[in-house]
N, C-alpha and C positions, 0 to 999 in steps of 0.2 A: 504493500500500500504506500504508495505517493505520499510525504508531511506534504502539506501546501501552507506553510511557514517557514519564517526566518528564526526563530526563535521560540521555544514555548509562552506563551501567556500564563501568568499566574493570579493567584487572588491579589496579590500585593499591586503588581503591577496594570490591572486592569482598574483596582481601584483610583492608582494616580493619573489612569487615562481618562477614568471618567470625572473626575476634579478639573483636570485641564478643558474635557468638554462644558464644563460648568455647573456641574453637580455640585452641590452644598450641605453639610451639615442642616436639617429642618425642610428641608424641598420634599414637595408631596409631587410623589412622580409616579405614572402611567406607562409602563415599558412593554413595548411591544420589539420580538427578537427572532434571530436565526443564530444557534449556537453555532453553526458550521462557519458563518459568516466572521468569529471572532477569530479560525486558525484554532490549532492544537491547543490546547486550556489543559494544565494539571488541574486535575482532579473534573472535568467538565464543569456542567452545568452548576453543582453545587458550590464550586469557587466564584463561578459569576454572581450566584446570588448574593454571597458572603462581601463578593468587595463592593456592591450598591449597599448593602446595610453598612458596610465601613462607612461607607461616605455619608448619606443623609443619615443616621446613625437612628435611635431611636426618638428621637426629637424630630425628625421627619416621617413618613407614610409612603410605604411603596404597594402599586397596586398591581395588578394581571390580569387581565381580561383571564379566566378560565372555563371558557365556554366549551359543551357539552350537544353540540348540532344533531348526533344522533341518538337523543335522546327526543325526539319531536315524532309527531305524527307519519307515519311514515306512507302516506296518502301526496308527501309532498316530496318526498325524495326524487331526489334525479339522479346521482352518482354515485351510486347507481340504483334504479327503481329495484321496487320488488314488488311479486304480483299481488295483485287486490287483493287476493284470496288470502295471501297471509296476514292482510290488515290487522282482521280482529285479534289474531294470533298473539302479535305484536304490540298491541294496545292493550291485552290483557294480559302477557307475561313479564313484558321489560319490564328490569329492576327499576323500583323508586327513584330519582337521584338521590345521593347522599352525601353532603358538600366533605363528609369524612373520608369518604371509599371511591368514590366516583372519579373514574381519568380524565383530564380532557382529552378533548379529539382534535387531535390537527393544531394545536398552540403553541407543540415544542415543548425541546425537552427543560427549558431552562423554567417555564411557567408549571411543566409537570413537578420537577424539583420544587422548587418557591410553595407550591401549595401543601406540600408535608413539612414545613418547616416549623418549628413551633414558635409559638406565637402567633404566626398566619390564620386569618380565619376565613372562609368563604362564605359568600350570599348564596339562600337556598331558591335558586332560581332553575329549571331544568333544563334549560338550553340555552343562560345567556350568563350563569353566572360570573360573579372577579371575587378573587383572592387578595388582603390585603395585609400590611404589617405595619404597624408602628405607631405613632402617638394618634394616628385619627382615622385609624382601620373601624372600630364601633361606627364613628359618625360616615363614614363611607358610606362602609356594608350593609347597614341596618337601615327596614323600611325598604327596601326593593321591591316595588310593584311585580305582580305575574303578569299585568300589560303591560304593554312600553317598557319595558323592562332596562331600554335602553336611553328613556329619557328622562325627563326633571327629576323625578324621584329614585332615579338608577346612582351608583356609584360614580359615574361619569358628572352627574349632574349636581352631588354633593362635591367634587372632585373641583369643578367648573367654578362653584361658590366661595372652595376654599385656594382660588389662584395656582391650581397644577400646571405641573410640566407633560411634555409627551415626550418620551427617549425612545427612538426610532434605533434599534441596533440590526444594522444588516438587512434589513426592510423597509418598502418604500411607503409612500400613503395609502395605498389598497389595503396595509395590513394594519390603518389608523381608527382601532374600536371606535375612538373620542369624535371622530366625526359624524358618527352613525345620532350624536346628540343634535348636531342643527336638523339633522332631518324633522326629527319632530318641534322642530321649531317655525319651520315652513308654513305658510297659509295652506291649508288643508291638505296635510299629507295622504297620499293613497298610502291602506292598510290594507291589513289580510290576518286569515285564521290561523292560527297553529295550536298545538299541544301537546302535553307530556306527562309523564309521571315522576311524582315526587311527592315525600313528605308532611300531611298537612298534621299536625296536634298528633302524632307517631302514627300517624295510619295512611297505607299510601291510595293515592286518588292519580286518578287520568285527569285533568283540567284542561281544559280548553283557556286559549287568552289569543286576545288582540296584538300585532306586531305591527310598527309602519314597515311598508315594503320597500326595502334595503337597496339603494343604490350604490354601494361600495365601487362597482364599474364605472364610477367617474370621478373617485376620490383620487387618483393619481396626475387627472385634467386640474382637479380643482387643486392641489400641492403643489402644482408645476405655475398656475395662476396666482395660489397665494406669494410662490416666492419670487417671478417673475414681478411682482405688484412690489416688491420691497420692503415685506411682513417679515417680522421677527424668525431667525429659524440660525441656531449657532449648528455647524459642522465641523465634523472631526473626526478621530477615532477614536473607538477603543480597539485595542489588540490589529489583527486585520482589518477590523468593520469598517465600514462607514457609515456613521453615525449623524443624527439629528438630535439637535435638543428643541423643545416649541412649546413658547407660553399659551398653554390648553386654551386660554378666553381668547385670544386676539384669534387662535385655530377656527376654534367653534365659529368665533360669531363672522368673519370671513366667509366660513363654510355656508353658513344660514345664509349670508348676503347672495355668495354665488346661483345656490338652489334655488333661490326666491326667484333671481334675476333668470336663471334659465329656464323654470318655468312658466312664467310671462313673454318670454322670449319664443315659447315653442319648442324647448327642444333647440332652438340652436347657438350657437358660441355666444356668449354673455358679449357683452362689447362695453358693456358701463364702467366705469373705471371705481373699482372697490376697496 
């Protein structure tokens, strides 16, 4: 097997790469990552995690989107379907989610590490929850709506209140949870059905809830606009990455301006200057 580094990355030294990118003692930060992307790491994911609590220390709040996609209705799947017939199957076997036991899907290995950590606690949400640590994980985590789950009342949108950061490692805006909050900020967002199982007072339930219908496919147009436009965004490294840091409000409400402005627009290229 090919290293495709210069050197190993360690916890010590990813922590002073993430300082140089602007990380601080007290910053409530939003990370969204690709381990591969930092290069050979002793000890992997679990050293990444360790030199972000180095740094914003426990005076700061670090979060994780730790979503849980096929845990939903699976009437909605597409990659890949599975036939009707197994619907009911499915709807009445899958386990409950369990914010204790339950993997994420597809979020990487640095966010699967981060959520066994202790102290970490996670929101009991079935397919949308975040993982968080440190002095203002309660006031995050708690209170998660089963609709919107992604919006005012989500983590994202206590996160929003209290001046977060987004730390982009090795990924672009497509892979920006925090965006998914202007959506529901838009003059009347198109929604849709979903559902899942989990938890309610120890007994588990199938729940149906309301989602806005997720435009992620044009968060990388609107990243390339916000920075194109002259919007806050420090770049650097950590280890191999290449990294983003981004103050979450100026993100957000950019994003909300964009979507507003291109859906007035029809669908096509915003032209207003935002």
């Amino acid at each position: 097997m090919e290293l495709k580094t210069d050197f190993p990355k360690t916890r010590s030294s990813l922590a002073e790469d993430f300082r140089n990118l602007g990380l601080k003692k007290g910053m409530t930060i939003i990370m969204h990552s690709s381990l591969k992307s930092l290069g050979w790491v002793v000890g992997g994911p679990v050293a990444v995690v360790q030199a972000l609590m180095d740094v914003i220390t426990e005076e700061g709040t670090l979060v994780m989107p730790a979503h849980t996609a096929h845990y939903s209705d699976p009437a909605g799947w597409l990659n890949p379907p599975v036939p009707e017939e197994w619907w009911p199957v499915i709807r009445e076997e899958m386990p409950a989610f369990d914010p204790e036991i339950t993997p994420t899907y597809f979020m990487g290995a640095i966010v699967e590490a981060f959520r066994t950590f202790p102290g970490v606690i996670r929101s009991n949400h079935p397919t949308e929850s975040f993982a968080a640590w440190g002095k203002n994980k309660e006031t995050i985590i708690n209170g998660q709506t089963l609709d919107f789950a992604l919006g005012e009342d989500s983590p994202l949108g206590k996160m929003y209140e209290l001046g977060g950061h987004v730390l982009l490692i090795g990924v672009g805006y497509d892979s920006n949870t925090t965006m998914h909050l202007a959506e529901h900020r838009v003059p009347n967002p198109k929604t849709e059905e979903n559902a899942g199982p989990y938890y309610l007072y120890g007994q588990r339930v199938w729940k149906s809830f309301t989602q806005v219908s997720y435009r992620e496919e044009l968060f990388e147009e609107i990243g390339s606009a916000y920075e194109g436009a002259g919007h806050t965004v420090i770049k650097g490294k950590a280890g191999s990455a290449e990294c983003r840091l981004i103050p979450q409000v100026e993100l957000v409400d950019f994003t909300e301006r964009w979507l507003a402005n291109y859906d007035l627009a029809g669908k096509q290229q915003p032209m207003l200057n935002l």
